[in-house]
Residue, then its C-alpha position, 0 to 999 in steps of 0.5 A: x313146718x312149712x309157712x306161707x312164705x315159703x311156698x310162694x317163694x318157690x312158685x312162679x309168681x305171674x303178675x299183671x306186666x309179664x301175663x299182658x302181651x308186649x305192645x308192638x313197637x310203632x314205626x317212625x314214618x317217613x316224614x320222620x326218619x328223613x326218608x322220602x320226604x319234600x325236598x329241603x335246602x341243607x345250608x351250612x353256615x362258617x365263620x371266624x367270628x361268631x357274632x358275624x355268623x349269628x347276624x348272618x343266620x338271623x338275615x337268613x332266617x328273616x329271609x325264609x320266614x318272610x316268604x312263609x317257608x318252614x325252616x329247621x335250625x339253627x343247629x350249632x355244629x362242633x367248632x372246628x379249632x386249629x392250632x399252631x405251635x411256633x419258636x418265639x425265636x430262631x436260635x437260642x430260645x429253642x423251649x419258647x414256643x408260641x402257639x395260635x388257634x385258629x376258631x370256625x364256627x359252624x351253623x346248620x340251617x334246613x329249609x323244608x320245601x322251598x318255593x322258588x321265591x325263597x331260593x331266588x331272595x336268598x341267593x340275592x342275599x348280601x352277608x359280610x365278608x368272612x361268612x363262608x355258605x354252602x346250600x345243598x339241595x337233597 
């Protein structure tokens, strides 16, 4: 005897998500994918101290903003970390080592079209020492 159960358990069963056709995958426009757009300035922000590096992209940042460009970041990039390994002595103590770690802290900040009133204030912008910048035009 054959039941219900059966007989649909051998059937192709069509349901309302595999008879509907796939809707086509929408594209990310250029403005989104970095291609073709305005121009923008890429600054990368280093330094040893991060308290020193947040006061100086927070100067950058009121900068930008008080010529109304629009600005993208700061993004936090990996922490660059160097380490030393030493003899605490010359001679006798060859297992004492001592080791140091050197820390720089990066930031990156994008600046979407600038004006030239927003490139002038910020090359004109003063940052303490041990704050390393690099701008990029792309």
């Amino acid at each position: 005897m054959v039941t219900s159960k059966d007989t649909k358990k051998h059937e192709p069963a069509q349901t309302a998500k595999s008879a509907a056709p796939k809707p086509a995958r929408a594209r990310k426009s250029a403005a989104v994918t970095g291609a073709h757009s305005a121009p923008q300035l890429r600054i990368r922000v280093r330094a040893y101290e991060h308290k020193i590096l947040d006061a100086s992209l927070r100067q950058i940042m009121d900068t930008a903003a008080r010529y109304d460009a629009e600005i993208h970041g700061p993004v936090p990039l990996p922490t660059e970390i160097k380490k030393y390994t030493v003899n605490r002595s010359s001679f006798i103590d060859k297992n004492s080592r001592e080791q140091f770690e050197m820390r720089v802290h990066k930031r990156l900040i994008d600046i979407i079209n600038p004006n030239p009133k927003v490139i002038e204030a910020l090359t004109n912008l003063s940052l303490p020492s041990g704050v390393n910048i690099d701008v990029k035009m792309m």
